[in-house]
N, C-alpha and C positions, 0 to 999 in steps of 0.2 A: 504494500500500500504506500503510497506518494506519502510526503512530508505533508503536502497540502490537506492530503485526509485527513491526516493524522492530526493536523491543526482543527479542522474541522470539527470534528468530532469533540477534539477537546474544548474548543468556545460552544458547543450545545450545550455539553455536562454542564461549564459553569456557569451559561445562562440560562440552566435547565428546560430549554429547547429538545424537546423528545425525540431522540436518532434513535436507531437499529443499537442491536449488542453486538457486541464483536463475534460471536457464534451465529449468529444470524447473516451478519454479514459475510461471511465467511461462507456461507449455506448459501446465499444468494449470488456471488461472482462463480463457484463452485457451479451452480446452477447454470449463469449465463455461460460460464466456458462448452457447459456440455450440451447445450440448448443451441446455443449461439442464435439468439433471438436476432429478426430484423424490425420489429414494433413492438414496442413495450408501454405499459399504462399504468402509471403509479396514481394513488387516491391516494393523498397527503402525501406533500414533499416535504413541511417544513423548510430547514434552509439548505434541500438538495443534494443532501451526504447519500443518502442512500442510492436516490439515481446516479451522482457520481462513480462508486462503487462498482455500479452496476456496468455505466457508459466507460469504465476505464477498462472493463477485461473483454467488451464484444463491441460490435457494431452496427450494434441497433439505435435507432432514433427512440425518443421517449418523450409521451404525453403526460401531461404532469397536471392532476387537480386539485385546487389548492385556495384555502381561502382568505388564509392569513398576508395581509399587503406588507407588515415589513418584514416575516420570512422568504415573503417574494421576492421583495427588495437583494434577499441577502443572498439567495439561490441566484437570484441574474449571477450579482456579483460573482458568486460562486464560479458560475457554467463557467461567463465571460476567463476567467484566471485559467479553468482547467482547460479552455480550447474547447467546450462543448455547446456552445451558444447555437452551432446553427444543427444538430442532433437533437434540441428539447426546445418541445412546444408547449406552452403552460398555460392553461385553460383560469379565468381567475372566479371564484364565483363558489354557493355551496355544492358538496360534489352531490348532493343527493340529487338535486335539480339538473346540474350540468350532467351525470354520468347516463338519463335520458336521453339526453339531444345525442350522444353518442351508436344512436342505432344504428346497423349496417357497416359498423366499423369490426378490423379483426384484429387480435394482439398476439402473440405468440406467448407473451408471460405479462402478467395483470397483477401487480403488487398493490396489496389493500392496508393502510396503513394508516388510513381516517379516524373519522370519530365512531370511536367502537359502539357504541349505544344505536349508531344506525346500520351495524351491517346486517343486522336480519333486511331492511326495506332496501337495501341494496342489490341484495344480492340477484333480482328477478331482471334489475336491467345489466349486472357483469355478466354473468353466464352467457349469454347470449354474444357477448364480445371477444370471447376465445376460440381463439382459432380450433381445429379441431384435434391436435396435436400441440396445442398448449399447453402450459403451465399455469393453475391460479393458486399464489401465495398468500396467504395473511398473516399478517402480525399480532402478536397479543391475545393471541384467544382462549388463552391457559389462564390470564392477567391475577400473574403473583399467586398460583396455584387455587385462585378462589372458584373459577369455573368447574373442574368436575367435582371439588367440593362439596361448595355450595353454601355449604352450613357455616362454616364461619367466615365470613364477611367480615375483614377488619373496621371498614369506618360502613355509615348508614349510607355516606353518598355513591358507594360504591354498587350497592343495588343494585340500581339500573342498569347499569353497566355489564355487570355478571349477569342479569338473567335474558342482557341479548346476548351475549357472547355465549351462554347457552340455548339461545335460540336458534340462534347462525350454526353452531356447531349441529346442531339435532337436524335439522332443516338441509344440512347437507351431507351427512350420515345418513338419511332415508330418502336421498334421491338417487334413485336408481340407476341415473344416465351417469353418474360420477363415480370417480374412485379417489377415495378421500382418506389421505393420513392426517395424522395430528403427532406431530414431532415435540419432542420437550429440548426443542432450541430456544434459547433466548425464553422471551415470554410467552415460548407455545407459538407455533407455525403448522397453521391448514396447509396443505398440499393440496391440490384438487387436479387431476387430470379428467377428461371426457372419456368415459368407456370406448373400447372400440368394439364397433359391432361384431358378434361371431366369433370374440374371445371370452 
């Protein structure tokens, strides 16, 4: 990894800006090496560490949705430094809304890395956006072991939060067309590939 990530990474921690783990990261260039995606779709970039990551080991372009303006702000900067400004297109807006107007589009790998309380209503318009030999990743759906839990929930605001990120998990567990792991990387990483037919 570049000095530049490396910096990166380190001005999130301390201005506790939510990046990937290093095991996660690690999971996902590992992923793009052997994928070697040419469209990728991140939902939450914050300030870009992880598309970086991603755009440093393959060469795929990346759509980036994102709502926050001065993580935006910081992600330009970012691209701009690492030479990846004209490989990332960044949609500005909430992604619930924006990831609709996305119909008819295909990804080869879809990293989900939003606001966890919406990926149950999400997920009806991603699916549909992976290619058929893709990859769909998400972050945090273990969040600090309290998902298959359940029961002890350290603060009250955490709630909501656990019982979509057990919804999302359930909801793609009993969908048929999918094949679905749950990895204990980082905060818990979905895997999702598309069945293939007549395997």
């Amino acid at each position: 990894m570049s000095n530049y990530l490396t910096n990166m990474e380190k001005f999130a921690r301390q201005n506790k800006i939510p990046v990937i783990l290093d095991d996660t990261k690690d999971y996902l260039q590992n992923l793009c090496k052997e994928l070697k995606p040419k469209h990728i779709l991140e939902i939450g970039m914050a300030i870009g560490y992880s598309a970086s990551c991603m755009l440093e080991v393959c060469d795929a372009d990346i759509l980036e949705l994102e709502a926050s303006l001065p993580n935006i702000e910081l992600a330009r900067q970012n691209f701009e430094n690492l030479g990846f400004t004209d490989r990332v297109k960044i949609i500005v807006g909430d992604c619930v809304v924006e990831l609709a107007k996305l119909l008819g589009q295909k990804f080869d790998l879809i990293f989900l890395d939003g606001p966890k309380g919406h990926y149950p209503e999400m997920l009806p318009d991603i699916l549909p956006l992976l290619a058929d030999n893709g990859v769909f990743v998400s972050d945090n759906v273990l969040f600090r072991g309290m998902v298959r839990d359940g029961e002890n929930i350290s603060s009250p605001r955490y709630v909501h939060t656990v019982k979509a990120l057990q919804k999302f998990l359930e909801l793609l567990e009993k969908n048929e067309t999918l094949d679905t792991k749950v990895l204990h990387i980082g905060d818990g990483l979905a895997v999702v590939k598309k069945k293939i037919k007549g395997k």
